[in-house]
MDTraj code that builds the backbone (N, CA, C; nanometers):
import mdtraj as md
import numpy as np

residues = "UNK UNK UNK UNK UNK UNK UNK UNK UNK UNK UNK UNK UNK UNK UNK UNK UNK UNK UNK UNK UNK UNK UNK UNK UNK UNK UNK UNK UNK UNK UNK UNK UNK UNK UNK UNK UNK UNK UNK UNK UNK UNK UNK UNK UNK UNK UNK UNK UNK UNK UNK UNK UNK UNK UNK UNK UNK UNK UNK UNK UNK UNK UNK UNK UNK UNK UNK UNK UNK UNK UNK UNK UNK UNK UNK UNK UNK UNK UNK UNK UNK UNK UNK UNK UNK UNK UNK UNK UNK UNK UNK".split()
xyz = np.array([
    [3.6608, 3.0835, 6.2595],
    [3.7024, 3.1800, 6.3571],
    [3.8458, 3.1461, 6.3950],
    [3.9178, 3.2632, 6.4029],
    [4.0806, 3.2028, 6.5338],
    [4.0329, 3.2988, 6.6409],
    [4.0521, 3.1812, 6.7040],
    [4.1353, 3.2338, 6.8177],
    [4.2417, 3.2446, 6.8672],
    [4.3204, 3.3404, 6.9436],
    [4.4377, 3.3659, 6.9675],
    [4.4295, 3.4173, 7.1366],
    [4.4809, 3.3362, 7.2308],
    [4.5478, 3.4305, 7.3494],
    [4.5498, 3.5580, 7.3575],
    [4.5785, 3.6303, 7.4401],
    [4.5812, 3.7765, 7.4696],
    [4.7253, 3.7679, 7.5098],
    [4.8154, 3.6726, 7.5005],
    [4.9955, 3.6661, 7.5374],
    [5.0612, 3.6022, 7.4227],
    [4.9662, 3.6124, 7.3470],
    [4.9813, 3.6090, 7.1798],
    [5.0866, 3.6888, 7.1121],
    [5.1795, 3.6991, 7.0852],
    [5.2160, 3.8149, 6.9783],
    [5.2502, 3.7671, 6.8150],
    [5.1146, 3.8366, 6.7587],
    [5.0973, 3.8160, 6.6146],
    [5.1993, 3.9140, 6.5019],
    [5.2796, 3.7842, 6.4458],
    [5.3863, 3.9176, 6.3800],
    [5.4166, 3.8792, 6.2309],
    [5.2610, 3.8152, 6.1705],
    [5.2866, 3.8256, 6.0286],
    [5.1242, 3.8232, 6.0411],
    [5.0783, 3.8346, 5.9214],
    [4.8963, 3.8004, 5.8513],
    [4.9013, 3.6735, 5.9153],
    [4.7129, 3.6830, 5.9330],
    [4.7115, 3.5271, 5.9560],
    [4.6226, 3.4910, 5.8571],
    [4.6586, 3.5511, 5.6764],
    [4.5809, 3.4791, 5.6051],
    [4.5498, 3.3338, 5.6174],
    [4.6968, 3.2529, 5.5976],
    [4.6888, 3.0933, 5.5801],
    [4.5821, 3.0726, 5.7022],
    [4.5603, 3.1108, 5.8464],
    [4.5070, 3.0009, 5.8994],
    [4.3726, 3.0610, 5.8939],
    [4.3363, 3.2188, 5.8379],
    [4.1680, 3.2051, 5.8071],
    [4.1147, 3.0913, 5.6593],
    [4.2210, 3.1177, 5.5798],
    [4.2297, 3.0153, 5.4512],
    [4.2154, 2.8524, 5.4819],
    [4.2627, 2.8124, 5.6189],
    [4.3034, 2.7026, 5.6774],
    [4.1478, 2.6346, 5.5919],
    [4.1851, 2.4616, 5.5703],
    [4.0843, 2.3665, 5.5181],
    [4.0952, 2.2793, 5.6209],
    [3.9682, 2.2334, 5.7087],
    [4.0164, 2.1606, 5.8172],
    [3.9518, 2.0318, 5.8113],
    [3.9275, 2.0047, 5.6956],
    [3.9374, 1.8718, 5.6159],
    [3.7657, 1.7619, 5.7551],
    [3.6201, 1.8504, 5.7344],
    [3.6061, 1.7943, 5.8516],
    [3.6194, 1.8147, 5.9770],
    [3.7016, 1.8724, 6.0281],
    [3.7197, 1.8627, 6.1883],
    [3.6957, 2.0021, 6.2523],
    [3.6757, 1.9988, 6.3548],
    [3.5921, 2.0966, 6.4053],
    [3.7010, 2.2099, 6.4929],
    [3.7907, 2.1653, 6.5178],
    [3.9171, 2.2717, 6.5219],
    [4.0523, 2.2155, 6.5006],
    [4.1200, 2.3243, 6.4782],
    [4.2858, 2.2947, 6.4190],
    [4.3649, 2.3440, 6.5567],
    [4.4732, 2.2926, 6.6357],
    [4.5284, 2.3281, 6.7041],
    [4.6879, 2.2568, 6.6596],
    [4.8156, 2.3389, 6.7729],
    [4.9014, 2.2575, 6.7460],
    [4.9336, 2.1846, 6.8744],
    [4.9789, 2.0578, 6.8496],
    [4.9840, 1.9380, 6.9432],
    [5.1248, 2.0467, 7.1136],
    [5.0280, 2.0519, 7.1919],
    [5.1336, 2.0775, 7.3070],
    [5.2348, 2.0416, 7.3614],
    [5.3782, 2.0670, 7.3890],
    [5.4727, 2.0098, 7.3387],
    [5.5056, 1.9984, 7.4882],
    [5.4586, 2.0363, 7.5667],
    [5.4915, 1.9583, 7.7646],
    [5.4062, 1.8364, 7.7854],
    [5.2554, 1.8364, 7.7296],
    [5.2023, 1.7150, 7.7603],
    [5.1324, 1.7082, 7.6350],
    [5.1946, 1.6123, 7.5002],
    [5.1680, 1.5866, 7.3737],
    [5.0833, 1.4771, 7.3567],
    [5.0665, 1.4005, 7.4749],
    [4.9256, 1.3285, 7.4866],
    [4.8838, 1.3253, 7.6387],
    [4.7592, 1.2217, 7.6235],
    [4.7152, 1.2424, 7.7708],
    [4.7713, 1.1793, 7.8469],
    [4.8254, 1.0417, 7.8482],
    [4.9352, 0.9803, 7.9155],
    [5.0246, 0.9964, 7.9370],
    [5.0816, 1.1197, 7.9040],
    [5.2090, 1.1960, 7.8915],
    [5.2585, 1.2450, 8.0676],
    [5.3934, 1.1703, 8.1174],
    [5.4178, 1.2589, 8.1986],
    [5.3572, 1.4270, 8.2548],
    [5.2853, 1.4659, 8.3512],
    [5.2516, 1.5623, 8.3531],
    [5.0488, 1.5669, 8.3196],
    [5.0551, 1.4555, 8.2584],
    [4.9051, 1.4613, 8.1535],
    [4.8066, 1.4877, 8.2138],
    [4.7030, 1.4287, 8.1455],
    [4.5632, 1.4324, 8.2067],
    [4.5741, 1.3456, 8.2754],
    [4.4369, 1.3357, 8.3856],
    [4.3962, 1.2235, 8.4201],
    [4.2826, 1.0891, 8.3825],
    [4.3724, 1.1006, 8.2273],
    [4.2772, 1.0151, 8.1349],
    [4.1764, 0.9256, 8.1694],
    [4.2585, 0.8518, 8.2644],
    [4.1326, 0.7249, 8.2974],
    [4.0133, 0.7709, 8.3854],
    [4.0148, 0.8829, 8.4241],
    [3.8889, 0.9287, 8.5299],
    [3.8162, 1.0126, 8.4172],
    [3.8970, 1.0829, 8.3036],
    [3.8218, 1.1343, 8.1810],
    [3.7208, 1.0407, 8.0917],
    [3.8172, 0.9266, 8.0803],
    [3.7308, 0.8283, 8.0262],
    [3.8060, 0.8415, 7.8524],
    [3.9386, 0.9197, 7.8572],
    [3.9674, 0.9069, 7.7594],
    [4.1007, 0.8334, 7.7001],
    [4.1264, 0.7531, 7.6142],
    [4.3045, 0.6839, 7.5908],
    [4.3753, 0.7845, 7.6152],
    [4.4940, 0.7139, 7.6711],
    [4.6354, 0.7514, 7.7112],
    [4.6930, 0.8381, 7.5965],
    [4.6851, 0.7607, 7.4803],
    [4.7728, 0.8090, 7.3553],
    [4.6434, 0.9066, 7.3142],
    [4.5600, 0.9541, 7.3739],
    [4.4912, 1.0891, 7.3234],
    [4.5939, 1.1861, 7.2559],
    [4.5732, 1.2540, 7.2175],
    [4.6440, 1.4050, 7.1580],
    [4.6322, 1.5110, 7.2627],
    [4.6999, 1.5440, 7.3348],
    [4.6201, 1.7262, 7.3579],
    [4.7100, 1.7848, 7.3130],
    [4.6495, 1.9331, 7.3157],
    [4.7021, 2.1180, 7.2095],
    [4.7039, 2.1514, 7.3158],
    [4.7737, 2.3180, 7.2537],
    [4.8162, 2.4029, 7.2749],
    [4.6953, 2.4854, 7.2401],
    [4.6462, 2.5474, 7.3429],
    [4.4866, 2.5886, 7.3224],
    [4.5550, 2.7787, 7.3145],
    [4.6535, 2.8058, 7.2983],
    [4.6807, 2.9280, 7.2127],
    [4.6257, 2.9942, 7.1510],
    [4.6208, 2.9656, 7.0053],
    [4.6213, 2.9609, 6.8688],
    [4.4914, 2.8318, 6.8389],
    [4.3568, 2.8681, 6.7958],
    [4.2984, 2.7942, 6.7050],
    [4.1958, 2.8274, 6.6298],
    [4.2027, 2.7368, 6.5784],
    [4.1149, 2.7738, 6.4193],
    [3.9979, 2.6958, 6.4317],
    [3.9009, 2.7829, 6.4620],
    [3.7252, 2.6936, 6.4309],
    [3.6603, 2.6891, 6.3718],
    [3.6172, 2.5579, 6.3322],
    [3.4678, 2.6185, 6.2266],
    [3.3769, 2.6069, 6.3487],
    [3.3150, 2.7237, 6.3231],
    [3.1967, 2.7670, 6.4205],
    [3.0760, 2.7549, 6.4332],
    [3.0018, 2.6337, 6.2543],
    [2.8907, 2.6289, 6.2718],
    [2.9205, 2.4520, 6.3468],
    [2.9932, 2.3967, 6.3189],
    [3.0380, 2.2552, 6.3605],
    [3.0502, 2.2522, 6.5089],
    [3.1277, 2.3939, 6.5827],
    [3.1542, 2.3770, 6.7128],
    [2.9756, 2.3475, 6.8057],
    [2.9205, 2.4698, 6.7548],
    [2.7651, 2.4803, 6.7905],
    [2.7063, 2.3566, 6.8028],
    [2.6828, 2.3051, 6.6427],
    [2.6246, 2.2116, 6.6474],
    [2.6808, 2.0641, 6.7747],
    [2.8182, 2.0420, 6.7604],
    [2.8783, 1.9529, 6.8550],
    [2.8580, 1.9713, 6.9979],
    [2.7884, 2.0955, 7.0273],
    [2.7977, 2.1614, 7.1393],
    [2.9629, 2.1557, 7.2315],
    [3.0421, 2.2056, 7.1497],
    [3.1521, 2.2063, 7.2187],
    [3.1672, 2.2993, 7.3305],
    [3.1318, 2.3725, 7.3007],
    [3.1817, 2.5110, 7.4794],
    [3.0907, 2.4383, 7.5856],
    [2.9367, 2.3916, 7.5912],
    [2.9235, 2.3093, 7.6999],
    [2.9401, 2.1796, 7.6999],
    [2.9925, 2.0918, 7.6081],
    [3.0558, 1.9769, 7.6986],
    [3.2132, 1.9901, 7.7452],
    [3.2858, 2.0945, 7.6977],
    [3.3715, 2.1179, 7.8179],
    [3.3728, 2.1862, 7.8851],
    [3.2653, 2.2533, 7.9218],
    [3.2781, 2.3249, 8.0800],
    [3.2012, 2.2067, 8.1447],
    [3.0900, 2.1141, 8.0903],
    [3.0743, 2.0089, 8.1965],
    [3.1920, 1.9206, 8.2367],
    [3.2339, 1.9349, 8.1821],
    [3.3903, 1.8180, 8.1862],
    [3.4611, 1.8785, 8.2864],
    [3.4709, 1.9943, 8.2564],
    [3.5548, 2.1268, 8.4038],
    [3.4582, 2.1094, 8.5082],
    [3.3595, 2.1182, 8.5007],
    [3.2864, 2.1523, 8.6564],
    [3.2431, 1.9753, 8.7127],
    [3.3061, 1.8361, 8.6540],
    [3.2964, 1.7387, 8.6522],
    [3.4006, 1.7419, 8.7640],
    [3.5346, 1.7551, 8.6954],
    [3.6387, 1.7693, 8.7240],
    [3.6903, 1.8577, 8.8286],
    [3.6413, 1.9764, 8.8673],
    [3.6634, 2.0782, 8.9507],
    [3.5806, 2.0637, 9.0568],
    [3.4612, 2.0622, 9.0575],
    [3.3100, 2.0422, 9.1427],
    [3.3762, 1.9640, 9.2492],
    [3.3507, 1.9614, 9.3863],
    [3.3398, 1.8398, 9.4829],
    [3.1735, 1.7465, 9.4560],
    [3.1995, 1.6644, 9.4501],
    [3.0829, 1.5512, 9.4172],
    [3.0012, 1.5964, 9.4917],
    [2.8368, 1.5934, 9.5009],
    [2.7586, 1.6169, 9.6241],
    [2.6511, 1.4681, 9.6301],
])
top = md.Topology()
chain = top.add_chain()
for i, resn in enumerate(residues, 1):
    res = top.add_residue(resn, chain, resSeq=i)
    for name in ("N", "CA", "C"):
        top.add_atom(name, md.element.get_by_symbol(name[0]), res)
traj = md.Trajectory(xyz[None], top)
C-alpha cells in the first residue's frame, strides 16, 4: 500500500514506490529531516518511550507498506497505545 498525505502533491507515477522491494521490513519511509533521530534536538522523548537516542524517525508523508506484515505486527494498535500512553493523564 502507499500512503500519501492529503498536502501531498503527486507530480510524476508512483510506479517505483508500488514496485518498491522492502527487503523484509514492514514500511519504507524517508528519514525526517527536523528531527532525524530521536535524540535529535526537538526529538522524542526517547527515554520515557523506552526507545535509543540514535533511533531513526520519518517523515510519515509518503509510505510504502506491506500490509500483510503491518497486520500481522499489529502496527496501527501498538501505536495508538503508545499515543494514548503518551497523551492519556495516568489514572
Amino acid at each position: 500500500m502507499i500512503y500519501i498525505d492529503t498536502d501531498v502533491a503527486v507530480r510524476q507515477p508512483l510506479d517505483d514506490l508500488w514496485e518498491m522491494n522492502l527487503h523484509g521490513h514492514t514500511v519504507a519511509a524517508v528519514r525526517d529531516p527536523v528531527v532525524p533521530w530521536a535524540g535529535a534536538p526537538l526529538g522524542l522523548p526517547w527515554s520515557e518511550l523506552g526507545v535509543p537516542p540514535d533511533s531513526p524517525c520519518f517523515n510519515s508523508g509518503v509510505l510504502v507498506i506491506e500490509t500483510e506484515r503491518w497486520r500481522s505486527e499489529r502496527i496501527a494498535e501498538r501505536a495508538l497505545d503508545l499515543l494514548v500512553r503518551q497523551v492519556a493523564p495516568p489514572r
